[in-house]
C-alpha positions in Angstrom: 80.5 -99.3 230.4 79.0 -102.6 231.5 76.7 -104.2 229.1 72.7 -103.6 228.9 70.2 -105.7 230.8 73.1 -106.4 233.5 70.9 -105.4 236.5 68.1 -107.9 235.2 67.9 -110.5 237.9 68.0 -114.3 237.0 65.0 -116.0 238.6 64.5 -119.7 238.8 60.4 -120.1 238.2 58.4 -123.1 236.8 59.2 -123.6 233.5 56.9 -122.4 230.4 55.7 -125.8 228.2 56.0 -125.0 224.9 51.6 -125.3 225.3 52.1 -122.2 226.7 54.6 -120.6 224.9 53.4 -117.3 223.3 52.8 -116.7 220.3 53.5 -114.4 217.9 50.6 -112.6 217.9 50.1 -112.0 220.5 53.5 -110.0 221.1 54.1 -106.5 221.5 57.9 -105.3 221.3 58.1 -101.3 221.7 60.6 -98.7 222.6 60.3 -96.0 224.4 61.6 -92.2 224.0 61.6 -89.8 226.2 63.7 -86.4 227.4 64.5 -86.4 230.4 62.4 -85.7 233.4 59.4 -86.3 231.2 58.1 -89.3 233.2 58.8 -92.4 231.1 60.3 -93.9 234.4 57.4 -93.5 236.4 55.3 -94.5 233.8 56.6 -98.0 233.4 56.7 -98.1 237.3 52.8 -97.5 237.0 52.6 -99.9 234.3 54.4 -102.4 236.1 52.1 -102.3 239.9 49.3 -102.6 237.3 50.3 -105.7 235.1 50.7 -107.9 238.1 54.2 -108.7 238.1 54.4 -108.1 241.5 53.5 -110.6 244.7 50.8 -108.5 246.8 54.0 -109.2 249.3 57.2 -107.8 246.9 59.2 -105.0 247.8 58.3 -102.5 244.5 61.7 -101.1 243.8 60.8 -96.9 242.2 62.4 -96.1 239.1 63.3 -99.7 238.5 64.4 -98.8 234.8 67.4 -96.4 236.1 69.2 -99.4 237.6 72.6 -98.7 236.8 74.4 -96.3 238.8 75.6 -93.9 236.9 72.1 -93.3 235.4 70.8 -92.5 238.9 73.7 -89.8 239.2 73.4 -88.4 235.5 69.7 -88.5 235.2 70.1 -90.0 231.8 69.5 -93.4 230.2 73.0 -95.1 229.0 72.3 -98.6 228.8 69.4 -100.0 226.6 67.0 -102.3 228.9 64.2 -104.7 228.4 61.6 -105.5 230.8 58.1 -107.5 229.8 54.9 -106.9 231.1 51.8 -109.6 230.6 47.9 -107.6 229.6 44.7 -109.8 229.4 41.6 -108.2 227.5 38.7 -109.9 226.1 40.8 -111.4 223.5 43.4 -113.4 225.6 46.5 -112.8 227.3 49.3 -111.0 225.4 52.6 -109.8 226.3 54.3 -106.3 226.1 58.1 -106.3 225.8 59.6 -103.1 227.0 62.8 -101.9 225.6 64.4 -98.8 227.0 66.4 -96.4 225.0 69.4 -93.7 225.7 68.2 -90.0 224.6 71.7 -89.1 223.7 72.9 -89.4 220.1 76.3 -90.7 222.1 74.5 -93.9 222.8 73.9 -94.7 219.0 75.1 -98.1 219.6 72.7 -98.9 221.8 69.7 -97.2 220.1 70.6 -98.6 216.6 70.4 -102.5 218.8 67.6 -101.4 220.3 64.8 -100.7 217.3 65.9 -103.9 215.3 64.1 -105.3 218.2 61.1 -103.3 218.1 58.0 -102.4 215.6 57.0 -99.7 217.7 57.5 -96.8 219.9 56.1 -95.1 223.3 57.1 -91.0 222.3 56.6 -89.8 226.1 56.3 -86.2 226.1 55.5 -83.8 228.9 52.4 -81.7 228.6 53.7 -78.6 229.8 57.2 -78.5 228.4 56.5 -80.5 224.9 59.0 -82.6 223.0 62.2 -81.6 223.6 65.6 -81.9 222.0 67.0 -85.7 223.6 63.6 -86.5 221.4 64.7 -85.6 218.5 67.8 -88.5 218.0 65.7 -91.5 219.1 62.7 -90.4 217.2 64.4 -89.9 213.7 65.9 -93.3 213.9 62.3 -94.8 214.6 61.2 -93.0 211.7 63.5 -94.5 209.7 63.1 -97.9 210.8 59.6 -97.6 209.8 58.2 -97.7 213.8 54.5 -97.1 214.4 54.7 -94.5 216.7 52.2 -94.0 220.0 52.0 -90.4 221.7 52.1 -90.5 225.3 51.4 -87.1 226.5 52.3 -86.9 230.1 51.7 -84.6 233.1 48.6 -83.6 232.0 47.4 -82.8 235.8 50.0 -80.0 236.4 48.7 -76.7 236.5 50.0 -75.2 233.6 49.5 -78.6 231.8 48.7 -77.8 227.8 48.3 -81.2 225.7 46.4 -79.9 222.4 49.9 -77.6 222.1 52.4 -80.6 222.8 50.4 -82.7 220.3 50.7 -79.5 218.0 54.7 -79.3 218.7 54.8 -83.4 217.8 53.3 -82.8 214.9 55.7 -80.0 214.0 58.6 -81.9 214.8 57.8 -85.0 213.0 57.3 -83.1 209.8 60.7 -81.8 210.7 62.0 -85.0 210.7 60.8 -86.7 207.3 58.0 -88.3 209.0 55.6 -90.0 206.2 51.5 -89.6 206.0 51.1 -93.0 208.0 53.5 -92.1 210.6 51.9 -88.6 211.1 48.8 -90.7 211.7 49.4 -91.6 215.5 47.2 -92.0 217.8 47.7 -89.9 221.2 47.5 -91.4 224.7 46.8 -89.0 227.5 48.7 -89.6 231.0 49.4 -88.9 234.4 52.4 -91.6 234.9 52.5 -90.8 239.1 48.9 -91.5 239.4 49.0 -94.4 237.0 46.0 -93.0 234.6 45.2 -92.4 231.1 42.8 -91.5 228.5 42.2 -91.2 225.0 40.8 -87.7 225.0 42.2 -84.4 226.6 39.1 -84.2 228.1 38.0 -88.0 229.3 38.1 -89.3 232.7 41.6 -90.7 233.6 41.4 -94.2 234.3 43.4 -96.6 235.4 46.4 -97.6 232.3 44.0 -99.6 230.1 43.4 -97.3 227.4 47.6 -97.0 226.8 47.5 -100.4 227.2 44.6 -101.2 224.8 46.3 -98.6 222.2 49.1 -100.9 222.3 48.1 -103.8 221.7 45.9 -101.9 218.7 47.8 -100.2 216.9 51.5 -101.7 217.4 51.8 -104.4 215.3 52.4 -108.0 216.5 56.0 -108.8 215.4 57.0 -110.5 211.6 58.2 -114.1 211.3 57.0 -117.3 211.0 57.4 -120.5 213.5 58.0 -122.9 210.8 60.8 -121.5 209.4 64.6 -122.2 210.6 65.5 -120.5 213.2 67.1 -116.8 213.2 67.9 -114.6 216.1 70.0 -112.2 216.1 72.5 -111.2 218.9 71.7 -107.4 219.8 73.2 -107.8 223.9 75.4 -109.1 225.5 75.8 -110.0 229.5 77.7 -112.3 232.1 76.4 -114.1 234.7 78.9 -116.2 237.4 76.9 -119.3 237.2 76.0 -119.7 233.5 78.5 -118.1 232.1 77.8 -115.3 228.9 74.6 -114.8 228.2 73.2 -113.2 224.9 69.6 -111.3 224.3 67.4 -110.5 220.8 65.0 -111.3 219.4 63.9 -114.0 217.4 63.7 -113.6 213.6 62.4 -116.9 212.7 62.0 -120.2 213.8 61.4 -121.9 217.3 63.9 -121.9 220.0 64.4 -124.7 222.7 66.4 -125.8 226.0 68.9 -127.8 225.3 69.1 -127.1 221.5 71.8 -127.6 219.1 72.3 -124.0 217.3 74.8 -122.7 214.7 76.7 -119.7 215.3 77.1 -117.8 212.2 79.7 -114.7 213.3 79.9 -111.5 211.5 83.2 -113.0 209.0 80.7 -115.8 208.1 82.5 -118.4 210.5 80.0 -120.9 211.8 80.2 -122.9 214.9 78.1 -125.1 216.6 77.2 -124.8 220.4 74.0 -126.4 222.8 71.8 -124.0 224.2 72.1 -124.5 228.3 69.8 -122.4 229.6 66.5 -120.5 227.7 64.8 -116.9 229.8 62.0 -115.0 228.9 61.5 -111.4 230.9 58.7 -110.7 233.2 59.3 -107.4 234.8 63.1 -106.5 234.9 63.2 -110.8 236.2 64.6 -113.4 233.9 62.4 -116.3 234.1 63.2 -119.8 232.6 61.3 -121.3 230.0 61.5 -124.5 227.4 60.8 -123.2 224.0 60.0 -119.7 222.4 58.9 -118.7 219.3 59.4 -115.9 216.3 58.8 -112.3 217.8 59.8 -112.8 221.4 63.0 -111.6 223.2 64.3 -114.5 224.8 68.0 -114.8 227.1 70.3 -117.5 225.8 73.4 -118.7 228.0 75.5 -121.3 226.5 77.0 -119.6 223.5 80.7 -118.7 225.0 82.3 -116.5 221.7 79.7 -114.8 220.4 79.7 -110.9 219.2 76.8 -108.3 219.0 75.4 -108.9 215.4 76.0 -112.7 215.4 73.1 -114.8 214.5 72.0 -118.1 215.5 70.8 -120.4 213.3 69.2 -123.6 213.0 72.3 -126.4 212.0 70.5 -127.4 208.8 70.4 -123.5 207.9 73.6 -121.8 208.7 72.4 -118.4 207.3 73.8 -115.2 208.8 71.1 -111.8 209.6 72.6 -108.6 208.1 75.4 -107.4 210.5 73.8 -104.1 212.4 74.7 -101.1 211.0 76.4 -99.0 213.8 77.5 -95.3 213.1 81.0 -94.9 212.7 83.1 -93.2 215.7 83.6 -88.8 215.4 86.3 -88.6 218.8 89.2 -90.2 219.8 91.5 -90.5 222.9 94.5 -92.0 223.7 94.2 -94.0 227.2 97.8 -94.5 228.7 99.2 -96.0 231.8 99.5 -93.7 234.7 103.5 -92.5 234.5 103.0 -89.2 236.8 104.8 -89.0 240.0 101.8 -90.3 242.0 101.2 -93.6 239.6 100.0 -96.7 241.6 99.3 -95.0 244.8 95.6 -95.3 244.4 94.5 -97.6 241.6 93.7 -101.2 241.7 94.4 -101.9 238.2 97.5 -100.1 237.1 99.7 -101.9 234.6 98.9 -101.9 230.5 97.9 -105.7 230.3 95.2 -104.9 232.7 93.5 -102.1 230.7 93.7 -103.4 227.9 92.0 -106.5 228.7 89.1 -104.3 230.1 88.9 -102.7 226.5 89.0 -106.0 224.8 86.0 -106.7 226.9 84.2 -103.2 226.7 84.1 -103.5 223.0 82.3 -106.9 222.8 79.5 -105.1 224.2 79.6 -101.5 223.0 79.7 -101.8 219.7 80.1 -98.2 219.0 83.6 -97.9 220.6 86.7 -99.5 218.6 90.4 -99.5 220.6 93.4 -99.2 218.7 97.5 -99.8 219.9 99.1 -96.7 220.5 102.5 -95.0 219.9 103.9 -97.3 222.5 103.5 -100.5 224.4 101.5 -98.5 227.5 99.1 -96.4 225.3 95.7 -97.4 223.4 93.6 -95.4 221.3 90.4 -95.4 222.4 87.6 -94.0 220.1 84.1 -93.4 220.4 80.7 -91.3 219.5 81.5 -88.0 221.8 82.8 -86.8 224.8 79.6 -88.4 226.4 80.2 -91.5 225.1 83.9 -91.8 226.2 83.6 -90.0 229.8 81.1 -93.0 230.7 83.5 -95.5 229.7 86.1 -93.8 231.7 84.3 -93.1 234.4 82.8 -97.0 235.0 86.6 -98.0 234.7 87.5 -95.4 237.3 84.9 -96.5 239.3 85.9 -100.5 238.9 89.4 -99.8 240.3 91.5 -98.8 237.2 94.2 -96.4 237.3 95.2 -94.5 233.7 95.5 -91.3 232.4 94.0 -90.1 228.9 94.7 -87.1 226.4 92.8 -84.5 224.4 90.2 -85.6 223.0 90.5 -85.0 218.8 88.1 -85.7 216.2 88.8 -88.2 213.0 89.8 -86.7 209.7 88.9 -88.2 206.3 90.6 -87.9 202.8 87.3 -87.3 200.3 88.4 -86.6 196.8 92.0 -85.2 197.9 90.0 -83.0 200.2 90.1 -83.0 203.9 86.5 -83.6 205.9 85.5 -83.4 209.6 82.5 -84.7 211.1 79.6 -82.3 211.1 77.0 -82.3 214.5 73.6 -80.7 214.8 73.7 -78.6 217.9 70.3 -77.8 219.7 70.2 -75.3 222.4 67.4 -74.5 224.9 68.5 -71.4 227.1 66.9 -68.5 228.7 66.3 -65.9 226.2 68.7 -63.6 228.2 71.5 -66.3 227.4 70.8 -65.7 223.5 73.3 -63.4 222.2 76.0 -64.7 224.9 75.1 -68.5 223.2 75.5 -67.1 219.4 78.6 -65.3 219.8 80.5 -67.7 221.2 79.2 -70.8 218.9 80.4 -68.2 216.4 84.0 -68.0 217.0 83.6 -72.3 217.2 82.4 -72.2 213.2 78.6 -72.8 214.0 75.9 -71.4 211.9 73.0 -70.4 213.5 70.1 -72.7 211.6 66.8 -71.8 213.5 65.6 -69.7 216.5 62.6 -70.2 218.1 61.8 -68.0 221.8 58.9 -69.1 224.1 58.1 -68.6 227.3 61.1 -67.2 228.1 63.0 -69.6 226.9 64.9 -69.9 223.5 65.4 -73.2 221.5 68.5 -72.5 219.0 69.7 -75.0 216.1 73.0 -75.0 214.7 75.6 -77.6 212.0 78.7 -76.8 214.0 81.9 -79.1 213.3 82.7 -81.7 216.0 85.9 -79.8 216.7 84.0 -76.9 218.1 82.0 -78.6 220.7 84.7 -80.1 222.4 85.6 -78.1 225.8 82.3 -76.2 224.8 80.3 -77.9 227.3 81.5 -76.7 230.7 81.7 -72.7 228.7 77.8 -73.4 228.3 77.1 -74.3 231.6 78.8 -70.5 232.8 77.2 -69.1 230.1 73.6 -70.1 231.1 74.1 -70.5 234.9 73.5 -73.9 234.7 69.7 -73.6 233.4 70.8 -74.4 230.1 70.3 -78.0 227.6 72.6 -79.1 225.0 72.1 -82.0 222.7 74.2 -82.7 219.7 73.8 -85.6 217.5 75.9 -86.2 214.2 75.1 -85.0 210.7 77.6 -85.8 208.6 81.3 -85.4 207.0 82.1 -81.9 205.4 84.9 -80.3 204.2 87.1 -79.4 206.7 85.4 -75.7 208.3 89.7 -73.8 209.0 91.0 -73.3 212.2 89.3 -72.8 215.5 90.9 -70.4 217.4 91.4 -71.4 221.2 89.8 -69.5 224.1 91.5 -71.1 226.8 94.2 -69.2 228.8 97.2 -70.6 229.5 97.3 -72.8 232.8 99.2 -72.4 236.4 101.8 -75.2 237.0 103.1 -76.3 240.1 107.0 -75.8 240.5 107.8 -78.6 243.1 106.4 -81.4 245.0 104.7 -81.3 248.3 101.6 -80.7 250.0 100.0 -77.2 249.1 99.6 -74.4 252.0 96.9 -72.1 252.3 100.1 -69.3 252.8 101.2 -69.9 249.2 97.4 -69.9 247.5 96.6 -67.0 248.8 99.8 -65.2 247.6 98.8 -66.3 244.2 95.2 -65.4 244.0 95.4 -62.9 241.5 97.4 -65.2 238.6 93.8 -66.9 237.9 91.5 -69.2 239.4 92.7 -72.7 241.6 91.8 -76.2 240.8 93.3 -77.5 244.4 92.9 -76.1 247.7 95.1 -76.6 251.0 96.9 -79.5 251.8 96.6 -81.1 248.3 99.4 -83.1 247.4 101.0 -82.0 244.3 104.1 -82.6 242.1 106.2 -80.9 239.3 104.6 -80.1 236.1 101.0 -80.5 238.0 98.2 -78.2 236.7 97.1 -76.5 239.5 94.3 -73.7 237.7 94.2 -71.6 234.9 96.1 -68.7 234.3 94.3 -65.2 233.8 96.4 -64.7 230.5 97.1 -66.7 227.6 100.6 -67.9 228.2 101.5 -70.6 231.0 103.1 -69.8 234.5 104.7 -71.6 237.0 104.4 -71.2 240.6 104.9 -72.3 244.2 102.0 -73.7 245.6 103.8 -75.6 248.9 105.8 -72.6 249.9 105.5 -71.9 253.6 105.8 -68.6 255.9 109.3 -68.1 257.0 109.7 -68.8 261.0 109.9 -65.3 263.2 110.7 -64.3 266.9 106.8 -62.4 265.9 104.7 -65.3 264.7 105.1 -69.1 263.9 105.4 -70.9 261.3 102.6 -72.7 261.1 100.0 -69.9 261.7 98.1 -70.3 258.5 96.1 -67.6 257.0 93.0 -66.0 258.2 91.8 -64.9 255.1 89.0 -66.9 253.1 90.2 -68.3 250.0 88.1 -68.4 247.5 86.7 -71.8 246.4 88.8 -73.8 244.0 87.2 -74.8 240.8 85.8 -79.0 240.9 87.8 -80.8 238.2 85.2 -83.2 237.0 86.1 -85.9 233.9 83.7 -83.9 231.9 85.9 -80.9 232.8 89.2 -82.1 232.8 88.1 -83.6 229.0 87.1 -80.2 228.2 89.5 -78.1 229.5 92.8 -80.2 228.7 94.5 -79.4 225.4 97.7 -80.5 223.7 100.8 -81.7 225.5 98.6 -82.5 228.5 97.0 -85.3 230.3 94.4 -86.3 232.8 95.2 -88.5 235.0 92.5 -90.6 236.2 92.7 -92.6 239.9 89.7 -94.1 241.7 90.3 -91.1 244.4 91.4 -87.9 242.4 91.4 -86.6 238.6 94.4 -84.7 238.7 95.7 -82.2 235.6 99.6 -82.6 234.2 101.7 -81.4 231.4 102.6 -84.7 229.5 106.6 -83.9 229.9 106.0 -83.2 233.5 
């Protein structure tokens, strides 16, 4: 996973005096939560066209917070973001920094960096559907940072639009949450993101987006620190830019910064180091902009610092003294990441040997500070560990995606020792299915050791809560998505360490292996159609020990998948089948994480995700 802010765009501009330099107060940092779908994207698109960060000329790019790639495919937010928007009232120009925050309790790391930078939050929430469960993480971790908290009810111009009931279902699921009496105090924007409107009644006129805006600036306060003081900022993200080298983003605790400063780097062991400050950003829109001098409260890009980690602070040289380290939840999953030793290795991959993924590693986790990366049993393996399946198939998919070739095992939660008793980590599992999809839902989260918690049916559609042990999510995902037909939401954040919950039984069959290399025949599959379902179709080039689908009973089988029809004086050879064969299940990393178990690998090649035994 690349680090945050990387789509940012450096822009040369005419550099800020320190004159104009803003101050303090009259600085805004918020976050903002939302589910997805629920229009926080086109809202800040509609905020943007009217703050005037755009030339009357400028191309105005659409959802120009889901800039990284694998955001626009997912639909989700992975990387945290900061944009900046100027306002002007009657009391004078202020400025509204942005930050963007992943809905998945996966992304911990990147929320928990996020709201140190923030003293308030945007809760976007759609006026038909309400607050929904990718909510639910973001919003508790506001609460407990102490965030003022603005309602953003969305939507509100679809037909079946009902705002009094998603303020009533906020209000609910803040109490739910711990929230205290001034936090269930907020005040309640009402929006229409597309149309770039709002009020402050259900009933009012929508405006333009002044009155969001104007509650903003109101009721968020400006950000803590003093000018006068040394200088403190703390390092919450880190990027790289070819010309200038690292750069580093947070906000400023304390203190002034300038161009062309001395600074002290105080690192999270207490070393210290001294190091100039080359270049000095502020943000306007998703654009860097360069400026001389910044004060306490502002977010501010520094480039200059060359070894620096998230968490590092930088200090005035008269001052050395280090910010608290940020607390980051520990890892729940595990992988081991190998080199690619199957029959196929290097065929397809840029970056094949061990030296080359682990120096990608050794760079991932300066950046993402959830994931830590271990040695392995051997020379060629690394251990690779992370916040959930999520979590890890992003990081392996952005390698994939970068050129690397590797192959990684079952994923496998940590164990602790507590008192001479084993513990596993604990997850709170919400569901939101069609009601039909109830019982199906229940009985198998059963057999995985969840307890049902809560059920709640509206509308047709049923919200379930459940403490499930980590071990019994993994490989659920792909069972939910046949169980509900795809119409189906899962999110699952953790809850803590428990004693250990007893075996899980496994309700995977055993798998189809192929029994020799070659390429496979359409002859050969459709002899074999009735041993289970295929993960490969015709003319897929296979080798021994290959998974090739899953078997229909619990054992393994091995078969010929290449085997061709036999030369006659009736027909030839090479007259294939007629018959249809039926489609071959899609082996997707999410899948092939889900569905591999012990003793097995996935292999993992820019082109193909291929399926082995690990003796094979």
């Amino acid at each position: 996973m690349t680090t945050a802010i990387l789509e940012s765009t450096l822009v040369e501009s005419t550099p800020m005096t320190n004159a104009n330099a803003p101050l303090n107060h009259r600085i805004r940092n918020i976050a903002i939560i939302a589910h997805v779908d629920h229009g926080k994207t086109t809202l800040v698109d509609s905020m943007f066209g009217q703050s005037g960060i755009y030339r009357d000329n400028e191309l105005r790019p659409e959802r120009a917070m889901d800039s990284n790639e694998l955001e626009k495919e997912r639909g989700i937010t992975i990387l945290a973001k900061n944009t900046a928007i100027p306002y002007t009232n009657d009391k004078g120009e202020f400025k509204i920094n942005i930050l963007d925050t992943p809905g998945h309790a996966d992304f911990s790391g990147e929320v928990e960096r996020v709201l140190t930078m923030v003293d308030g939050a945007l809760l976007i929430v759609d006026a038909v559907e309400g607050p929904m469960p990718q909510t639910r993480f973001v919003l508790r971790k506001a609460l407990h940072h102490k965030l003022k908290v603005v309602v953003v009810v969305n939507k509100v111009d679809r037909p079946a639009a009902d705002p009094a009931r998603a303020v009533d279902q906020v209000v609910d699921l803040l109490i739910e949450l711990g929230a205290d009496e001034d936090q269930l105090d907020f005040p309640t924007v009402y929006a229409c993101g597309l149309a770039g409107t709002s009020s402050l009644t259900i009933d009012g006129p929508q405006t333009d987006l002044k009155p969001l805006l104007e509650t903003i600036i109101n009721v968020v306060p400006a950000p803590p620190g003093e000018k006068d003081k040394p200088l403190q900022l703390q390092v919450s993200t880190l990027d790289y830019n070819d010309y200038v080298g690292r750069i580093i983003v947070g906000r400023i605790q304390q203190g002034t910064i300038n161009k062309g400063q001395m600074i002290a780097l105080v690192q999270r062991d207490g070393k210290v180091s001294q190091n100039r400050i080359t270049k000095l950003m502020g943000f306007r829109g998703l654009e860097r902009i360069e400026i001389d001098s910044a004060e306490a409260g502002d977010i501010v890009a520094v480039a200059g610092i060359p070894e620096v980690q998230i968490g590092d602070t930088l200090c005035d040289t008269a001052n050395p003294i280090g910010l608290p380290p940020i607390d980051i939840e520990e890892p729940t999953l595990k992988i081991t990441m190998a080199v690619n030793n199957s029959p196929l290795a290097g065929r397809e991959g840029k970056f094949v040997t061990s030296r080359q993924i682990k120096d990608r590693l050794a760079k991932e986790i300066k950046s993402n500070v959830s994931l830590r990366v271990e040695d392995g049993e051997s020379a060629e393996q690394f251990v690779v560990s992370g916040r959930g399946e999520l979590h890890l198939s992003i990081l392996i998919e952005t390698m994939r995606r970068e050129g690397y070739e590797f192959q990684v095992s079952k994923p496998e939660v940590f164990l602790k020792q507590v008192n001479g008793q084993t513990h596993e980590p604990f997850e709170e599992l919400l569901l939101d299915v069609p009601e039909e999809n109830n019982g199906a839902c229940i009985e198998r989260l059963a057999l995985r050791k969840g307890e049902l918690q809560n059920m709640a049916t509206e509308n047709g559609r049923t919200m379930l809560t459940f403490r499930i042990p980590s071990r019994g999510l993994l490989g659920f995902r792909s069972e939910f998505i046949r169980l509900t037909r795809g119409q189906g939401m899962m999110t699952a954040s953790f809850e803590e360490y428990a004693p250990y919950a007893g075996d899980i039984a496994t309700t995977r069959n055993g798998v189809l292996i192929a029994h020799e290399a070659g390429d496979t025949t359409a002859y050969a599959l459709k002899g074999l159609e009735d041993r289970g379902q295929f993960f490969v179709g015709p003319r897929v080039a296979v080798y021994k020990g290959m998974i090739v689908g899953e078997y229909n009973r619990q054992q393994d089988l091995t078969i010929n998948v290449v085997r061709t029809k036999k030369l006659t004086n009736m027909r030839s050879a090479g007259a294939e089948v007629l018959d249809t064969l039926a489609v071959p299940v899609n082996v997707t990393l999410e899948f092939g994480l889900d569905f591999i178990g012990t003793g097995e690998w996935m292999e993992v090649t820019p082109k193909n995700i291929r399926l082995r035994k690990m003796n094979a």
